[in-house]
C-alpha positions in Angstrom: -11.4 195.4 -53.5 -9.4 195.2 -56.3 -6.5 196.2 -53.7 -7.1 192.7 -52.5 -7.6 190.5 -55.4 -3.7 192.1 -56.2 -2.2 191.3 -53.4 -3.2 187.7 -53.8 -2.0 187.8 -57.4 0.7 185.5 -58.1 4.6 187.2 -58.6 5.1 186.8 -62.5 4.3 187.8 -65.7 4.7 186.6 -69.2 8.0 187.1 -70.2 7.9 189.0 -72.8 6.2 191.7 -71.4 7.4 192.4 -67.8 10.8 192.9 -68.5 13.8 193.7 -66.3 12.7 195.9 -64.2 9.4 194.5 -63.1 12.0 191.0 -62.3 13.5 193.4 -60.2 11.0 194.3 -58.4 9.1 190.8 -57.9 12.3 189.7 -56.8 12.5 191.9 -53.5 8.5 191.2 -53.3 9.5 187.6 -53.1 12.3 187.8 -50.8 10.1 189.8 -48.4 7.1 187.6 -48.6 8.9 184.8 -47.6 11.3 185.7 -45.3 10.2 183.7 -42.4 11.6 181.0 -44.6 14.5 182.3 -46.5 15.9 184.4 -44.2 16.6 181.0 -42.4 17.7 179.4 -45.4 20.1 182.4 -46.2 21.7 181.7 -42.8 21.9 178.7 -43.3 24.0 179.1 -46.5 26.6 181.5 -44.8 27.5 178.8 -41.7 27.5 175.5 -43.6 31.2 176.7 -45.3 32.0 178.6 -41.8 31.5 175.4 -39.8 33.1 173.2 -42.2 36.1 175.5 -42.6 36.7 175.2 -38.7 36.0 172.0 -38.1 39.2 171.7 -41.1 41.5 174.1 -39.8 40.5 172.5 -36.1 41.9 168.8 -38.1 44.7 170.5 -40.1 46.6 171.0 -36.7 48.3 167.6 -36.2 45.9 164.5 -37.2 48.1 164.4 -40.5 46.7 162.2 -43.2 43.5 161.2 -41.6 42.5 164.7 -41.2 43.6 165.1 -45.1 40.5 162.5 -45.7 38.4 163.8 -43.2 39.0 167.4 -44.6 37.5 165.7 -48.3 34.7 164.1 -46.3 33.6 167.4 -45.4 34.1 169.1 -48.7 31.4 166.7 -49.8 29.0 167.2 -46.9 29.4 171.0 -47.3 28.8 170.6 -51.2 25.5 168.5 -50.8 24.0 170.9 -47.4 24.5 173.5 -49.8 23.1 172.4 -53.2 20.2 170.6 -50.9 19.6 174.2 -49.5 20.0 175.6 -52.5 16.9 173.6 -53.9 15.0 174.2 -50.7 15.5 177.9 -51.7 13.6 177.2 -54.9 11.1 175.3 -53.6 10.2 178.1 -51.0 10.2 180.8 -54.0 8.1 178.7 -56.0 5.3 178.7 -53.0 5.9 182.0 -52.3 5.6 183.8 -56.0 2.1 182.0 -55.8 0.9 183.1 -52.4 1.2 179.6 -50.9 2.1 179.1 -47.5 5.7 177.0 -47.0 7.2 176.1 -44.2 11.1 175.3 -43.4 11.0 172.1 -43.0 8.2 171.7 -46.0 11.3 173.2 -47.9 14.2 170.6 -47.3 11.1 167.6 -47.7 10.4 169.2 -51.1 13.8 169.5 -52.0 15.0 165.7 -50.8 12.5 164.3 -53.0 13.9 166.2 -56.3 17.4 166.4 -55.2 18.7 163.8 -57.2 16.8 164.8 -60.3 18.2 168.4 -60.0 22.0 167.0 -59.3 21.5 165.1 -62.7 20.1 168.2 -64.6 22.8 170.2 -63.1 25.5 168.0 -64.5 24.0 167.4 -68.0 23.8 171.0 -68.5 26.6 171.7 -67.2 28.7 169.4 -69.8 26.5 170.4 -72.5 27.6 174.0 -72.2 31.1 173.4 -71.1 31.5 171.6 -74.7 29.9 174.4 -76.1 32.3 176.6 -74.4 35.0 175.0 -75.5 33.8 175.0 -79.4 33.0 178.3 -79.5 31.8 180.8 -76.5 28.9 181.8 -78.3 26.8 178.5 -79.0 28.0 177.3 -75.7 25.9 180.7 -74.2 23.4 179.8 -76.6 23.3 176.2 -74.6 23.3 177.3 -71.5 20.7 179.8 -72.1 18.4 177.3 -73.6 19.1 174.8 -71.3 19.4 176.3 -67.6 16.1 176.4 -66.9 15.8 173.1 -66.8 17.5 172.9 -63.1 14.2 174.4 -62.4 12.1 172.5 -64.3 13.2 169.7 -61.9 12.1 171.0 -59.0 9.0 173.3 -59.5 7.8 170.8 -62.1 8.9 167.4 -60.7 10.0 166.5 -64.3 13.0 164.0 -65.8 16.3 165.4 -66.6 15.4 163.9 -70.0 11.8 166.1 -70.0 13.2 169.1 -68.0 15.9 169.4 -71.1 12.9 169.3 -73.7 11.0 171.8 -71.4 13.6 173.8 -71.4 14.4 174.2 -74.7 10.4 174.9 -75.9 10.2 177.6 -73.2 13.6 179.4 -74.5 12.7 179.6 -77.7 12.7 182.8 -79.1 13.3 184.6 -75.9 17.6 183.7 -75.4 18.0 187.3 -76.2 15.9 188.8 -73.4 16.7 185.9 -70.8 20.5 187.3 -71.5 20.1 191.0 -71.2 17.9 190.6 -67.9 20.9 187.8 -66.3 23.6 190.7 -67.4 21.2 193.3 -65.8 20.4 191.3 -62.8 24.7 190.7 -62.0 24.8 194.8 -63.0 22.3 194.8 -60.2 24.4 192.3 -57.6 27.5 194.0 -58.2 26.4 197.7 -57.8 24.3 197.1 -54.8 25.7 193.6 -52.9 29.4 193.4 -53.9 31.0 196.8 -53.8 28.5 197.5 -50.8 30.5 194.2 -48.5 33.6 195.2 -49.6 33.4 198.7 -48.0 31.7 197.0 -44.9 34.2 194.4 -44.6 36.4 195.3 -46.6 40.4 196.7 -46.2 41.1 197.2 -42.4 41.0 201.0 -42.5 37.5 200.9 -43.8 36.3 197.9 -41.8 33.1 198.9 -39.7 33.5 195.8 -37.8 35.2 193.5 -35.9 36.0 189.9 -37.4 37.3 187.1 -36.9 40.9 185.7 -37.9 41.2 185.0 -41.6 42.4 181.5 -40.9 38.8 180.2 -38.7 36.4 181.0 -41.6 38.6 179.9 -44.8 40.9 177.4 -43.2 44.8 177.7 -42.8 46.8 179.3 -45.3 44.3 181.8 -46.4 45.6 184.6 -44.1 47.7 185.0 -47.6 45.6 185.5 -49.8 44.7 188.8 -51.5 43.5 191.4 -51.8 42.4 191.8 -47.5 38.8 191.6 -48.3 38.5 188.3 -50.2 37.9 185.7 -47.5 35.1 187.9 -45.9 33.2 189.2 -48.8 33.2 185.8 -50.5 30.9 183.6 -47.7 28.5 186.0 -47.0 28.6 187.2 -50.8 28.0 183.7 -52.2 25.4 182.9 -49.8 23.4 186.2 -50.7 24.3 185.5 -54.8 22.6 182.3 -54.0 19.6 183.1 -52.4 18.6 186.2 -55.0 19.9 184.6 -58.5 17.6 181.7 -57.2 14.7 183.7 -56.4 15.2 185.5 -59.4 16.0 182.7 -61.9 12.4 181.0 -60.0 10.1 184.3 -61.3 12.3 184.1 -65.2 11.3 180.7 -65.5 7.7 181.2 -63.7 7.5 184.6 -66.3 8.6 181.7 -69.3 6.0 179.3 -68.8 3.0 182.3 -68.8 4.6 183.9 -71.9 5.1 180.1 -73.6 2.7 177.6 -71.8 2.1 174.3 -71.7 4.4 172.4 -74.3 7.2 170.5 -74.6 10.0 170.0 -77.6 11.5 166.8 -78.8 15.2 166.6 -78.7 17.2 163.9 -80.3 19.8 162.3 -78.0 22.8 161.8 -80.5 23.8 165.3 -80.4 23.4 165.7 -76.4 25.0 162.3 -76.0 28.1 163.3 -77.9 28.8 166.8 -76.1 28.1 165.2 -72.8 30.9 162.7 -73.7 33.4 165.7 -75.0 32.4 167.7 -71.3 33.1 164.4 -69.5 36.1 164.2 -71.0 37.3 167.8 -70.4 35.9 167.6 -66.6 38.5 164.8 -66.7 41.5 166.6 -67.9 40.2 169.6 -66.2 41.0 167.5 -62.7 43.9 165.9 -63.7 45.5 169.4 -64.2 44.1 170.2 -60.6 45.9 167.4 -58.9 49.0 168.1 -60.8 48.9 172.2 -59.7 48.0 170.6 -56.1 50.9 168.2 -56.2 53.4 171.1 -57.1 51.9 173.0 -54.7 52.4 170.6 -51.8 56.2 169.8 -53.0 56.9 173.6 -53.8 56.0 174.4 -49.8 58.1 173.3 -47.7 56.4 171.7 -44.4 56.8 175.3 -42.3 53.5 174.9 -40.1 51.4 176.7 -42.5 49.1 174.6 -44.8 47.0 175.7 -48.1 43.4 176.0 -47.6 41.8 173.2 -50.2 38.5 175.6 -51.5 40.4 178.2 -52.4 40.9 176.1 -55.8 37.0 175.8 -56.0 36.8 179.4 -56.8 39.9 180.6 -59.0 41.0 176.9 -60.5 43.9 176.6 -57.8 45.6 179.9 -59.5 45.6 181.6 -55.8 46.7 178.9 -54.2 49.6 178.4 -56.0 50.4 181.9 -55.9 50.1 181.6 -52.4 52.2 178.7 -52.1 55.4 180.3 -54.0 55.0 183.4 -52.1 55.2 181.3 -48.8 57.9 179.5 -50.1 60.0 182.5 -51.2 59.3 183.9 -48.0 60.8 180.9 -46.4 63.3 179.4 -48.9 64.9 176.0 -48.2 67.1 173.7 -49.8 64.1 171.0 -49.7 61.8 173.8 -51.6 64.6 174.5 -54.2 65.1 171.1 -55.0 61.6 170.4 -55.4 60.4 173.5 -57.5 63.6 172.6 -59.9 62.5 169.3 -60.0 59.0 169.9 -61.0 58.0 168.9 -64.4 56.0 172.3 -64.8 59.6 173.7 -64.2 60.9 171.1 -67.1 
């Protein structure tokens, strides 16, 4: 009997008391009593780059210009499939941890009616903490530790930005320091027993345990030069994986928060949060301009030899391996035309 009133228990704990490990541990528990859904969802988040990287590297061979903008149009659609996934993934935990029944398609409803609530949240935390970055690296942890659960407040909730950023900050109070040490332990975790693990799999050709396909169809053109061997195959399946289990994982922290905290909510006033949202607005600015410029000497330091530079490789390393990329391609094919252009350059100036 009391066998069965525990297994219909819901996944969390107050915070405060169920520390790492037992995070851990309801982490897998949630992952495998809901697999019928996110084991769908987890595919899911490994094709949606896949397709749209071959349907670019399909365009990138002679439509030009028009498949330039077609390429961005599909940079987009792959940016909101995944973030509307990513939510589904939430949505699904957030049944799950309480021993509700959810379905795939109950999901992505779910997550379409809070979608737009979340993409706000997202970016309002994400300039609050990239201003506090910038000040100093500690109170812009602190922000982002206070303030990241709010993305989740969105969507188990179904509050406001406005309300999920008050919820937020009542819930993290007094427990930033043990939120931190169980996000460090919880990447420990990822790292020892997802990342090293796919890079032996998949990972230099003389360890490779299977056969895959060409560099080139899963990243798009150009990334056949990229290094190390294993980075374009350890980073789709790797990010779809990160995705599903910080998720999960991030679901049961803020789940654990709201048992150790409660009910309650904290007023914040708007000055401050209006003033370092303008700052990160303003750095996200500059922070593009500088892309466009890196892209711009990027695409006038190579030389047109047949061989283009795949676009997201920038979303991950801030364009510092495709530029790489692009000097060791044009070294390895020198022209006048690429001379000229790199001495030219006003990063050159």
């Amino acid at each position: 009997m009391i066998a069965d009133q525990s297994s219909q228990l819901p996944l969390f704990q107050p915070f405060s008391k169920s520390g790492a490990v037992v995070l851990f541990r309801d982490t897998w528990r949630a992952v495998l009593l809901g697999w019928r859904v996110l084991v769908p969802l987890l595919l899911i988040l490994t094709f949606i780059p896949v397709i749209q990287f071959s349907i670019e590297f399909d365009l990138s061979q002679g439509y030009g210009e028009i498949g330039s903008w077609i390429t961005v149009f599909f940079d987009f659609l792959r940016t909101f499939c995944s973030w509307l996934t990513a939510v589904a993934v939430v949505v699904a935990t957030d049944a799950t941890s309480e021993r509700r029944s959810v379905s795939l398609w109950k999901a992505y409803s779910t997550a379409a009616r809070r979608f737009w609530p979340y993409i706000v949240t997202l970016v309002l935390v994400n300039l609050i903490a990239l201003e506090g970055s910038v000040l100093l690296v500690v109170p812009g942890l602190l922000l982002a530790l206070a303030l990241y659960p709010a993305i989740y407040a969105t969507i188990i909730e179904g509050l406001r930005p406005r309300e999920a950023l008050a919820r937020s900050h009542f819930l993290t109070n007094g427990q930033k320091g043990s939120i931190l040490g169980s996000v460090v332990l919880f990447w420990i975790f990822c790292l020892a027993l997802l990342w090293i693990p796919l890079i032996v799999v998949v990972g230099y050709p003389d360890w490779r345990w299977i056969e895959l396909p060409p560099v080139n169809v899963i990243w798009g053109p150009g990334s056949d030069s990229l290094d190390p061997d294993w980075f374009p195959y350890v980073m789709v399946p790797g990010e779809a994986i990160w995705t599903l289990l910080f998720s999960v994982f991030m679901v049961l922290v803020f789940k654990s928060l709201r048992a150790e905290r409660g009910e309650g909510i904290t007023s914040i006033p708007l000055w401050p949060a209006a003033v370092f949202i303008a700052i990160g607005v303003a750095l996200s600015f500059l922070s593009l301009l500088r892309f466009v410029e890196t892209k711009t000497f990027v695409e006038r330091a190579v030389p047109a030899t047949g061989t283009l530079i795949a676009p997201t490789a920038t979303s991950y390393w801030g364009g510092a391996i495709t530029l790489q990329s692009a000097l060791r391609q044009s070294s390895a094919h020198p022209t006048e035309s690429s001379t000229n252009c790199i001495r030219c350059s006003p990063r050159r100036a």
